[in-house]
C-alpha positions in Angstrom: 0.0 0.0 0.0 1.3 3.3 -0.7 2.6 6.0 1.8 -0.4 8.2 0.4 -2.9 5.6 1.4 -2.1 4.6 4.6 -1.9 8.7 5.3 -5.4 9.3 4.3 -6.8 6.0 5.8 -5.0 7.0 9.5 -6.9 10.5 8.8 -9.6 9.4 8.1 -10.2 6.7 10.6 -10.8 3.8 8.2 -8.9 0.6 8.2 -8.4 -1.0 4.4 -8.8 -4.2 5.9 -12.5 -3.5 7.5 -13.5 -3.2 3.9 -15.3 -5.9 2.3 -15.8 -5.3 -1.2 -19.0 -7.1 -2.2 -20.2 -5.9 -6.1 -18.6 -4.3 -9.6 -20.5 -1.7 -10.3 -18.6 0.5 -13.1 -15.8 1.6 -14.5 -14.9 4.6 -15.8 -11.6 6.4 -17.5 -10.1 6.5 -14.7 -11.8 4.0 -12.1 -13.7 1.3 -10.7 -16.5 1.6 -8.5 -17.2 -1.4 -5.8 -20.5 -1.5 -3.9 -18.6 -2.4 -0.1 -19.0 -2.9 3.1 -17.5 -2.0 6.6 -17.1 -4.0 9.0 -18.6 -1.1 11.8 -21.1 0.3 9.6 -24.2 -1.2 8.8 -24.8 0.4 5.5 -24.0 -0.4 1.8 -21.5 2.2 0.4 -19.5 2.7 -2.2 -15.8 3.4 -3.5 -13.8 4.5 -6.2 -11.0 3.1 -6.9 -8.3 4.9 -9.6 -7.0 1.8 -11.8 -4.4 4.8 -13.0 -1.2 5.3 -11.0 -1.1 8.1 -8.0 -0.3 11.3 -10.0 -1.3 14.6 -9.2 -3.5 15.3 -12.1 -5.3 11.9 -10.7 -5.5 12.9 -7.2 -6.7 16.4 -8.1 -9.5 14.7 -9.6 -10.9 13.0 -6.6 -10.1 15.6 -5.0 -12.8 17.8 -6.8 -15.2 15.1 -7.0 -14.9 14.9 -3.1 -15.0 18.9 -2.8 -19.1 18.5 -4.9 -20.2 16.3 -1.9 
């Protein structure tokens, strides 16, 4: 896992390995999305993953897509 990863999982409280994913859903130019589920949270969800490697232009993407929500 990369040093970027783990940063923004230890902020944000999450654990990779409480994360069950259950379901394809799409893909896109850039990513997948997985329908998931956490092991404390009992509620589908989803997440994007970036099939693309870590660049900025990539992370600046998400980035803005998290900043609409």
């Amino acid at each position: 896992m990369s040093a970027d990863l783990e940063q923004f999982y230890a902020l944000k409280g999450v654990s990779p390995a409480q994360i069950k994913l259950q379901k394809h859903i799409a893909s896109g130019g850039i990513s997948d999305l997985w329908l998931a589920t956490h092991e404390s949270v009992d509620a589908p969800f989803v997440v994007k993953y970036a099939r693309t490697p870590n660049t900025p232009y990539i992370y600046g993407q998400f980035e803005r897509e998290y900043e609409c929500f």
